[in-house]
N, C-alpha and C positions, 0 to 999 in steps of 0.2 A: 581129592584124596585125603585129607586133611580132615576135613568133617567126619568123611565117612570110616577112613581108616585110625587115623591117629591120636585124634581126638580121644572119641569114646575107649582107647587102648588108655591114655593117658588119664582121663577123668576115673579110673578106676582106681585111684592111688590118690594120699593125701594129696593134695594143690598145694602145700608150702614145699615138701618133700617134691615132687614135679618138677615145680618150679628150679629149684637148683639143679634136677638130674637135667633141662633143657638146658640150661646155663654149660653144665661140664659140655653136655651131648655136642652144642654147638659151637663150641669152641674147641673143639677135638676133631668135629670135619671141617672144619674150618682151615684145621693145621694140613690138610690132605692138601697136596697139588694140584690146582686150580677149581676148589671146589668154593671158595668166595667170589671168582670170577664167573663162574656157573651159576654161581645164587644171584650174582649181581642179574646175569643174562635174562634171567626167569622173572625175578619181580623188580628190577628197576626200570623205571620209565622216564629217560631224557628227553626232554624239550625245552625250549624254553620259554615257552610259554608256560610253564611250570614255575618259572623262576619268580620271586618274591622276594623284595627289600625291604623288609619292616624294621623299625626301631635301628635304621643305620647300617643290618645287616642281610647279608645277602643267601637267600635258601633258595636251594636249589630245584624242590619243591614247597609244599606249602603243610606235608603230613609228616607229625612228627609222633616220637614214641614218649608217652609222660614219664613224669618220675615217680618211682616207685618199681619199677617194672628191675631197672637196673640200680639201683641203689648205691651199689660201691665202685662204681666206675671196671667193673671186673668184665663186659660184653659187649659196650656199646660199639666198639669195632664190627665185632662179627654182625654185630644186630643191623647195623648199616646197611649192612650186605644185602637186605630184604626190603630196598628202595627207600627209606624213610629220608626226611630232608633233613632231620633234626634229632637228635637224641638229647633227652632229658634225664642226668644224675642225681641220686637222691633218693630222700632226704638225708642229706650228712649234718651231725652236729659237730663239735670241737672234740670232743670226747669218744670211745668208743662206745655201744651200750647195748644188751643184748635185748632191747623192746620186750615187750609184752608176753607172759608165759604163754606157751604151747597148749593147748590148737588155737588160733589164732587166724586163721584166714580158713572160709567158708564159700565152695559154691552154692550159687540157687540156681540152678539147670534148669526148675521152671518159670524163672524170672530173668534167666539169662545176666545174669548179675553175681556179684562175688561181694561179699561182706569181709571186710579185713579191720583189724586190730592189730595191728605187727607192732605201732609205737616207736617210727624211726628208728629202729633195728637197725646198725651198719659199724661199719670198722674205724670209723674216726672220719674225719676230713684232711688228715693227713696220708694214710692210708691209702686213701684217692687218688691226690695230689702223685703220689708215686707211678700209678696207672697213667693216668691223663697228660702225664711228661710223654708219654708210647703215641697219641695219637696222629696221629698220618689224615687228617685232612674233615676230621667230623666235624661239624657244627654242634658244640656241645652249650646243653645247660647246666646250669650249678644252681638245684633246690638246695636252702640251706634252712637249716631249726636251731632250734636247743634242746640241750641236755634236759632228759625228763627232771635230773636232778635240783637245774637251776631252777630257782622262785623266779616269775615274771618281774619282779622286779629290776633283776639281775640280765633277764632275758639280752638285749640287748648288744652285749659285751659276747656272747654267744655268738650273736648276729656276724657281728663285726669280725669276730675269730675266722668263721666261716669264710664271708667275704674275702678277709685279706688274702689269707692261707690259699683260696681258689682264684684269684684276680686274673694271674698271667694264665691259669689255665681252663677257665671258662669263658662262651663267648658272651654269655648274656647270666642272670643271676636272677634266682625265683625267691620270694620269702615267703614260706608258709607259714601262715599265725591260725591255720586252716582243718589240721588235721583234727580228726573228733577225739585221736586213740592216745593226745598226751595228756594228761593232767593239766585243767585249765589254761591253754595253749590257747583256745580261741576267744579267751579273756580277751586277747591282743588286739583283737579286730575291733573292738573299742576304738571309739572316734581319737579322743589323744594320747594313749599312748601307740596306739598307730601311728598316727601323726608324728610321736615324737621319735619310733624308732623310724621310722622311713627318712625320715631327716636326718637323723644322724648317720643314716648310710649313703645317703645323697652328697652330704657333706665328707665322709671320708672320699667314697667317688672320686669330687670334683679333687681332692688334693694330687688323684693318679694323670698322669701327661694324658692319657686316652683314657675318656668313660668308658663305662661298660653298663649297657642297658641293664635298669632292674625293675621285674616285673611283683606284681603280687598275686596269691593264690587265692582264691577267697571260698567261702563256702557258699554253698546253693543253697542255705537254710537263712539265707540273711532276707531283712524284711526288705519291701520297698526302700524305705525311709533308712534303714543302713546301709542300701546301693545306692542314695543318693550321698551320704556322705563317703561311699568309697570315691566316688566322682569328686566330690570336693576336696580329700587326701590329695588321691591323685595330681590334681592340679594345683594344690596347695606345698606340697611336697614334688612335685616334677620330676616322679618317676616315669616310668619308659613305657607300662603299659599295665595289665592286669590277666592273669588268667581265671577263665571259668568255664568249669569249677570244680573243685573238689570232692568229696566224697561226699554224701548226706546222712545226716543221722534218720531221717525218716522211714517210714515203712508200708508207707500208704501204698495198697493195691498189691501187696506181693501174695505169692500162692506158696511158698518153699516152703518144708518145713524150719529149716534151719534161717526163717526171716526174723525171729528173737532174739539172735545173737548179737552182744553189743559189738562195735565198731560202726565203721564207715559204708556204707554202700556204694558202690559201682556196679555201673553195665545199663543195660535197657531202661531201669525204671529212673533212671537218673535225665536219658533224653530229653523228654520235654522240657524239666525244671532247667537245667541247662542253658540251654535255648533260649529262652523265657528271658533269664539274666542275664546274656550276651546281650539280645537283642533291648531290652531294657538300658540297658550300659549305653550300649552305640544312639539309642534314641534319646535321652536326656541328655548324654553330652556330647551330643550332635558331633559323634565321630571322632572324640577328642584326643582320643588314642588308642591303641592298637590294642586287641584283645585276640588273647588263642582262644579258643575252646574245644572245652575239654569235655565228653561225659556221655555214656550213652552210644556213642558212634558204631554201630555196627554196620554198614553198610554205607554205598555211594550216598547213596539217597539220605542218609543221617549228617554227615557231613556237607554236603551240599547245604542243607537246613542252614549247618551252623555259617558255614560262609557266609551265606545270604542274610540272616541275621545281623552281620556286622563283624564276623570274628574274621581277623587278618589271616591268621594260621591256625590250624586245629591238630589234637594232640589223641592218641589212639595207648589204649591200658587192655581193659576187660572186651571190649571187640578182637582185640590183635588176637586174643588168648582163646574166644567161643568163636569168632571166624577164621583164624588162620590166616599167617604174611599176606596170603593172596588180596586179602582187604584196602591193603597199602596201594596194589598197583589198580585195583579196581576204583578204587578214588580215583585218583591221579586221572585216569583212563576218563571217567565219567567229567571232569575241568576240563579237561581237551575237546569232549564231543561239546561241552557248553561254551565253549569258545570259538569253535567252528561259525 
């Protein structure tokens, strides 16, 4: 139904404007009497053979929603309700800031892919924090950035704001130095001061009674040879794992007209390279720590890939959005019959 009806009703209308009227929409039947319990009925799927302990924690499947989708902590309740094991907040800076002027986010319907430039658009990291005090039982993540304002130099103390501010109320912690749409943002990915920010957040970390896993985001445009030093960060700084990946700046092979548009690319054309990087990661450091991935996933079969590759958990954006919830349980569905 969703394809065939809702979909194409909803594709008629800008996708940033969309986006929010799904936000109220689903949080408005949600308030209905037992219509979260209805949702839960229809796309979650308990087993446990589902179940997953990665980086310490425990998920109750292994498909989760990335960041970006929910940004200010304002749905990830309701969004639950449509099977996911994990929801990802984000990206929050310390600051509020309203991202990147208007039009800003782009589908490619024949590339099956959305180009976005939003620029960390969100209410603050405090703002959140008042949300995420509400939650009743999600397994939440906390992406965290900087302010477009802050110089990289500075970046840093950003970091750490973030962090603190979210500690008690995220269960694991993503840094993006990843996104294409801030102003030299992926300066960061730079082998030392990568090194030196991940350090320093390892170090405030360890000062808390109880870690808290922290992952990093990286981009799919990086070379071999800067996936082998995200390996060597990684275990040089002993952080908790790595997500991949991000959005890309490339354009190779798209047919949309609107493939010109500067930002980040998501959806189908993103799959292979994806993949590619997981499976790279997990073969050079011979499994050394846990990777989501992220990118491309539109179906069992796309996910399956990334498992198989190496990725401990994978993470669903532009599929959830051109396939419809159903995507979630049809995973899910497809690990079960591969476990049989």
């Amino acid at each position: 139904m969703y394809k065939l009806l809702i979909r194409p009703i909803l594709f008629w209308f800008d996708p940033e404007e969309v986006h929010y009227f799904s936000f109220s929409f689903i949080q408005f039947i949600s308030k209905i009497p037992f219509v979260s319990s209805i949702l839960k009925s229809i796309y979650e799927v308990k087993d446990q053979r589902l179940q997953r302990e990665v980086f310490g924690l425990k998920f109750k499947n292994p498909i989760g929603l990335a960041a970006g989708f929910d940004k200010d902590a304002k749905c990830y309740q309701e969004l639950s309700n449509f099977g996911f094991g994990f929801i990802e907040i984000g990206t929050l800076t310390p600051k509020p800031q309203d991202g990147n002027p208007k039009k800003r986010l782009f589908r490619l319907k024949s590339d099956s892919a959305i180009i976005n430039r939003m620029g960390f658009n969100n209410d603050g990291v405090e703002s959140a924090v008042m949300r995420l005090k509400k939650n009743k039982g999600v397994l939440i993540g906390g992406n965290i950035g900087k302010n477009k304002i802050t110089p990289n130099e500075e970046a840093t103390s950003d970091y750490l704001y973030c962090f603190e501010s979210l500690f008690d109320y995220v269960d694991y912690f993503v840094v993006n130095v990843s996104s294409p749409n801030t102003p030299n943002l992926r300066e960061l990915q730079e082998k030392k001061p990568l090194t030196e920010l991940l350090s320093k957040l390892e170090t405030r970390n360890s000062e808390h009674k109880t870690k808290k896993p922290i992952l990093l985001k990286i981009a799919p445009d990086l070379t071999n040879e800067q996936l082998l030093d995200i390996i060597d960060i990684v275990n040089e700084t002993k952080i908790a794992g790595v997500i991949a990946t991000n959005t890309t700046i490339s354009r190779e092979g798209l047919k949309s007209e609107n493939k010109t548009e500067i930002g980040g690319l998501s959806g189908k054309p993103l799959a292979k390279r994806s993949t590619e990087v997981i499976r790279f990661l997990a073969e050079k450091s011979n499994n050394a720590f846990p990777i989501i991935g992220v990118g491309g996933i539109h179906s069992a079969d796309d996910a399956l890939e990334k498992l198989e590759a190496g990725a401990s958990l994978v993470q669903l954006y532009t599929g959830f959005i051109y396939e419809g919830p159903k995507l979630v349980k049809k995973i899910n569905k497809k690990i079960l019959e591969k476990t049989l």
